[in-house]
N, C-alpha and C positions, 0 to 999 in steps of 0.2 A: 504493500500500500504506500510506503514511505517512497520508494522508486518513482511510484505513478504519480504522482504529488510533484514531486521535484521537475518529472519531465512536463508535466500540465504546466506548472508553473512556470521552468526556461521558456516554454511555446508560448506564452503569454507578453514576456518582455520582448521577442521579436515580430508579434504579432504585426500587420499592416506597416511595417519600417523597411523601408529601404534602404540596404549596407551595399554601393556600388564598390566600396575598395575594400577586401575585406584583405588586410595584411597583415606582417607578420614582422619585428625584429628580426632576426636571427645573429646571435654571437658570435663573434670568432672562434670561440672554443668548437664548436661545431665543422669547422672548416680545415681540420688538421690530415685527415685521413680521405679518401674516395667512399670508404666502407659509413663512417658518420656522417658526408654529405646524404649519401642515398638516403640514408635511415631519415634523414630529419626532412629533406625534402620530398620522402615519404610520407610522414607526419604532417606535414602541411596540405598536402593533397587531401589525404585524408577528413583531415578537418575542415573541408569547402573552400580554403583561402585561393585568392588569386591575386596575388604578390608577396614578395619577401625584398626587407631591408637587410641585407647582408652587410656586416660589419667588416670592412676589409683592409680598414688601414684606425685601427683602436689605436695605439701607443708610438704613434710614427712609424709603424713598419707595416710591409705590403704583405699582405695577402692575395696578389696576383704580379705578374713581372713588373715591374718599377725600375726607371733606371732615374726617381727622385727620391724614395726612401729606401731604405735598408730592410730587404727581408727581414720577414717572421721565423721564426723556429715553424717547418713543415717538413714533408720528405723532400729528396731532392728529386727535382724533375716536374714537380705537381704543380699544378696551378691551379689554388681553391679555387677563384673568381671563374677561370672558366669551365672547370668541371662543375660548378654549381648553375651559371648557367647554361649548360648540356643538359644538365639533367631538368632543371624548372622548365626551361621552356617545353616539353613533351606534356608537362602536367598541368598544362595552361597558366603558368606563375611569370608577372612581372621579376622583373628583378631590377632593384633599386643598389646603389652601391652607398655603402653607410661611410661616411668619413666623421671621426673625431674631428674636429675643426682647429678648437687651440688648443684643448687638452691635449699633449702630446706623451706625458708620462706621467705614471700612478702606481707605479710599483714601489715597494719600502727599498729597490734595491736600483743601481743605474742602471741602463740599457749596457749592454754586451757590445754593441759594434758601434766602431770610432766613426761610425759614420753616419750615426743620428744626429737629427738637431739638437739635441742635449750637449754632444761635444761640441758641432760644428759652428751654432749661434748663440752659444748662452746669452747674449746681450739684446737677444729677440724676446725672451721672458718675460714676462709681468713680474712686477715685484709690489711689496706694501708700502703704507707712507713712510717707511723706515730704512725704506731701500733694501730690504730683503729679499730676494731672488725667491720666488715660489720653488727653485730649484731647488735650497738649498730646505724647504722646508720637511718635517720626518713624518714619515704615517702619524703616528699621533695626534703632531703639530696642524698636519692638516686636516682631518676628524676634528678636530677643538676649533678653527678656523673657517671652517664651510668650503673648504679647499679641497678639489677630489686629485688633482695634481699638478704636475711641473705645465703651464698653462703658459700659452705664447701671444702680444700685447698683439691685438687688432689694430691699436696706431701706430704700430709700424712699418710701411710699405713695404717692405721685401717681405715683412711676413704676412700680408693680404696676396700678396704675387704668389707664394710659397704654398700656400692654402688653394688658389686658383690653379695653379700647374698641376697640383695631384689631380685635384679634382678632373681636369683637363686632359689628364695623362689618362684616364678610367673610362672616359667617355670617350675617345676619340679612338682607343684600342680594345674596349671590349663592348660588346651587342647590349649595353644593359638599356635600360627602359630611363634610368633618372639619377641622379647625383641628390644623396639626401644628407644633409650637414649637421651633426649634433654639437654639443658644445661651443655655437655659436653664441658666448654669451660672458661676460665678465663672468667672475664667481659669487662676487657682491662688493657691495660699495668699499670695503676695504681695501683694493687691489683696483691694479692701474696707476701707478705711482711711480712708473721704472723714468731714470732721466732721459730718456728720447721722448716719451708721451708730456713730460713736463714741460721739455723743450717747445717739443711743435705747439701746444697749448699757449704756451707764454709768447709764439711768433705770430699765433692766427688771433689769438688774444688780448695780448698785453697781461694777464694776470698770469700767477702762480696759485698752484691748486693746493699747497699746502698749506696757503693763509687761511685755508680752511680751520686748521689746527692752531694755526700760533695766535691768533686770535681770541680772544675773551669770548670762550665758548666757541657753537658753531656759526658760521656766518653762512645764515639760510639762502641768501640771494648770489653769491660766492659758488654751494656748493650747488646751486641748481642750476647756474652756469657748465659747472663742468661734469652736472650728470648728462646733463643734455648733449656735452663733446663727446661723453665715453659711447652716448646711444650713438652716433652719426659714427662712431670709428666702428660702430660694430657692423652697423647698415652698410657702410662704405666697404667692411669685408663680404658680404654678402653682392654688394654692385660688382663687385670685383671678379668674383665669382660667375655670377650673372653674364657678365660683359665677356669673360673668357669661353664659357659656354655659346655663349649666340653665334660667337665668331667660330669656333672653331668644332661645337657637334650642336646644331641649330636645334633639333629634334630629340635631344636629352631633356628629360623635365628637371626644376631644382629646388627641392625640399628640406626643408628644416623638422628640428623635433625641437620643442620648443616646450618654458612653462607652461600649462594649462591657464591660470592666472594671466592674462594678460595686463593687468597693472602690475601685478608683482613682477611680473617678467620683464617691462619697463623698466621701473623705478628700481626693484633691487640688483636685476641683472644685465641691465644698459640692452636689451633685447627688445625692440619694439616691434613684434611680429603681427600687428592689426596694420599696421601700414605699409609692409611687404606685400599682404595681401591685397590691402585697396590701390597701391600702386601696381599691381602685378610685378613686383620683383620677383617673389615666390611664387611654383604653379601651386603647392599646396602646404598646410604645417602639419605633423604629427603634433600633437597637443598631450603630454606626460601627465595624466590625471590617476598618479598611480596611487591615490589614498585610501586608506581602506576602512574609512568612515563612509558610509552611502548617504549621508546629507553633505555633507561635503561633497561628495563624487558627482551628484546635481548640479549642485553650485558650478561647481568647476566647470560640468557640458554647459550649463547657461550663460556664462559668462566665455567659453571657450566658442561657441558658434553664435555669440552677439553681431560677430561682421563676418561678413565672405562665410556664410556656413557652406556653401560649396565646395567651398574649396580648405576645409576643414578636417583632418582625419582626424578621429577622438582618439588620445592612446588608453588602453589600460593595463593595469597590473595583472599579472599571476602566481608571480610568482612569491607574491607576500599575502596570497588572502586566496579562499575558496572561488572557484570562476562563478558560481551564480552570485557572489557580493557583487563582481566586478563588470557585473552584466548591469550595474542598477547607472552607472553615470553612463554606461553603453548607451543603454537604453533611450535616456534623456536627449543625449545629442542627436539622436536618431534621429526623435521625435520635433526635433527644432531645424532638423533641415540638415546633420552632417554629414559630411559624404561617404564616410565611412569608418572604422574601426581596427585599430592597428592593435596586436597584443604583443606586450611585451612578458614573456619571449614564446620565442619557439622553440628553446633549451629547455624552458621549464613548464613544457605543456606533455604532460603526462599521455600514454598511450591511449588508455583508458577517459582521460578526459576529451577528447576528442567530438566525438561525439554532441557532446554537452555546447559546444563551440558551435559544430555545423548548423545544429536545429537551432540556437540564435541568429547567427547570421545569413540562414539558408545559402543563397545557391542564385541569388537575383541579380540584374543590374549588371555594367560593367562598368570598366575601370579607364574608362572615358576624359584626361586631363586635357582639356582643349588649352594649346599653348595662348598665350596673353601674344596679342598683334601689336604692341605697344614699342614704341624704339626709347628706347630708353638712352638716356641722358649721358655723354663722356661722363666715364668714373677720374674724374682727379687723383694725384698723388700727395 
């Protein structure tokens, strides 16, 4: 009886909702062997999706030939990128190619090869107002910080270029469907303070951002100055982005995973992802609403598909709560217009949960991104 309850009830939250993009994360942990792609791009089939965000360059190294970053630890010879899309495309799967943006490293330990950005440009990193290299900060330090890792500064031109060339180098050499960008976004207000971002600030500006602090208290009209420069450095990595795509694979789409929160995502994370949309920089956002409060999980779709619900994918969680919780802010954005539903992950969707996935999101609709006809603006340096 408990069984038939639970399935009456998933049938009820997908009822009358259209899911055109029903996608998937996928982690690079998944991408190590031929025998674990099958498997998981098995998994995905299974569960009605038709797309996957494959993660293919997490920590600055490539998970398909790159001659910009420095190989992943994989076999030799293999090429996850395109063995994964060999096998999705048969199973009717998008495939989107996932980039870390400025995250570049998060491990407690350094990168192994002298030829990651960690050795090659430490002077490209974000630092605090104290001038401390994000580089130099320890697991701990960044757990207690809001810091997920060694994070590379968006005002600095070679590293908006740096970020545009991978991306660039993925779309132009492998079949994928779209360039999707995560950690596009400061960590939070405490970082962005390395002496290149102060420089250029104090040349376009006349002011310095740390009279933030030496000042009697905070100076409100100061520091709303220079959140408003850190948004337009992170927008300008994304034009950047944008502008290298048009030119060089016209028919890549290019998507962000971005806060659900759209003011927080602003204000705390210099990320203003409502105006990529209204301007069509972006073809679409994944939207992170991975909370596992379901009043909150509302909140977030109503507030996550207020503009451009079209072009809106809702994310959710799975892998910190039961999937029918995570079906309740699903649900919502659904029901308000959003284009579809990205779960994160596809590592940690059980074989057995499957099922429970498909009869949500059926089987309708497709994954239809009409690109934006708009020419967009020289990106400045």
């Amino acid at each position: 009886m408990f069984l038939l309850v639970l399935i009456m009830a998933e049938t009820v939250f997908a009822m009358d909702q259209v899911c055109d993009c029903r996608y998937f994360w996928m982690v690079r942990d998944a991408l190590e062997t031929p025998e674990s792609i099958d498997s998981i791009i098995n998994r995905a089939a299974e569960a009605g999706a038709n797309g996957i965000i494959v993660q293919v360059a997490g920590r600055a190294e490539a998970y398909y030939s790159s001659s910009i970053l420095p190989r992943a630890t994989f076999q030799d010879g293999f090429d996850p990128l395109a063995y994964t899309i060999s096998r999705a495309r048969p199973r009717g799967l998008e495939v989107h190619a996932w980039i870390n943006a400025l995250l570049v490293w998060s491990a407690p330990y350094p990168p192994g090869d002298s030829a990651h950005v960690w050795y090659s440009h430490p002077e490209w990193f974000m630092t605090d107002k104290f001038n401390r290299s994000t580089r130099e900060y320890t697991r701990d330090e960044c757990d207690r910080s809001g810091l997920v890792g060694a994070t590379l500064s968006p005002a600095i031109t070679e590293v908006r270029e740096f970020i545009a060339d991978v991306a660039a180098e993925i779309a132009v050499n492998y079949n994928v469907d779209g360039i999707h960008l995560d950690y596009i976004r400061y960590p939070n207000p405490s970082f962005g303070f390395e002496s290149q971002s102060i420089g250029v600030y104090f040349l376009e500006t006349g002011l310095d951002p740390m009279d933030i602090f030496r000042r009697q208290g905070e100076n409100s009209e100061l520091a709303e100055l220079w959140s408003q420069w850190k948004i337009s450095q992170v927008t300008r990595t994304v034009e950047t982005v944008r502008s290298v795509l048009r030119s060089e694979a016209p028919g890549v789409l290019l998507s962000c995973a971005v806060m659900a929160d759209p003011h927080e995502a602003r204000s705390h994370y210099s990320c203003d992802w409502r105006s990529w949309l209204e301007s069509g920089l972006v073809d679409f956002v994944c939207t992170m609403a991975y909370t596992t409060n379901t009043v909150k999980a509302k909140e977030l779709a109503v507030l996550g598909t207020a503009v451009c619900p079209e072009r809106v994918i809702h994310g959710i969680g799975i892998y910190n709560q039961p999937m029918a919780n995570a079906f309740v802010g699903a649900d919502e954005a659904l029901a308000r217009g959003g284009k579809g539903i990205c779960v994160f992950s596809l590592n940690s969707l059980s074989s057995d949960s499957t099922w429970m996935l498909r009869n949500f999101w059926g089987q309708t609709g497709s994954t239809d991104h009409p690109l934006d006809s708009a020419v967009f603006h020289r990106v400045s340096n």
